[in-house]
N, C-alpha and C positions, 0 to 999 in steps of 0.2 A: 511113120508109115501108117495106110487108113489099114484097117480090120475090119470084116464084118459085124454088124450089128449084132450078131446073137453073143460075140463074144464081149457084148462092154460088159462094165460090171454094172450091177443092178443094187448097190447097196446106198447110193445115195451119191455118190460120187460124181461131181458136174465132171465132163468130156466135152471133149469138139466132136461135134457130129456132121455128117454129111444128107443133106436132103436134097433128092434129086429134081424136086416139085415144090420149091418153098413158097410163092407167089401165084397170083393169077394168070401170069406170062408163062409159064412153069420154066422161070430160072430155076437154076441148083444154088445153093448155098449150105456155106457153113454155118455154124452156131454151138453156143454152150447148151448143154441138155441134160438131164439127168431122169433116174427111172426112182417114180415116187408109185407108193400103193394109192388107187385113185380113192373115193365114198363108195365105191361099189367093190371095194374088196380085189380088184382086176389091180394089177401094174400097166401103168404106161411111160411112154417120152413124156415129162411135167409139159415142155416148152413146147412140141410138136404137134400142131392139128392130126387127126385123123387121116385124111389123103398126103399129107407130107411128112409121113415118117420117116427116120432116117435108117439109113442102110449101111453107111458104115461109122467108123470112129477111130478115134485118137486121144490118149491122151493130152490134158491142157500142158502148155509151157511153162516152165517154171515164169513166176513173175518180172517184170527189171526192175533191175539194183538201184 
């Protein structure tokens, strides 16, 4: 089930996230993301551009056997 973005967790932990503008066509897409402290002391998405932040999230799946 997707979650809102404010609730992922921010401790380093990669998630599936949801970007509603990932492209210059502005498809939506999924992807792996995680929130790293950037050189300017700010937290961001490590994986997400600026105009394609994501908005919601999910935990990843466990892996196959």
């Amino acid at each position: 089930k997707w979650s809102p973005i404010a609730t992922a967790p921010k401790d380093g932990t990669k998630i599936l996230v949801w970007r509603p503008h990932e492209d210059h066509n502005n498809v939506a897409h999924a992807g792996v993301d995680f929130w790293k402290i950037n050189h300017y002391g700010n937290g961001e998405w490590y994986r997400s551009r600026r105009h394609q932040q994501p908005t919601h999230w999910m935990p990843l799946p466990p892996p196959p056997k």
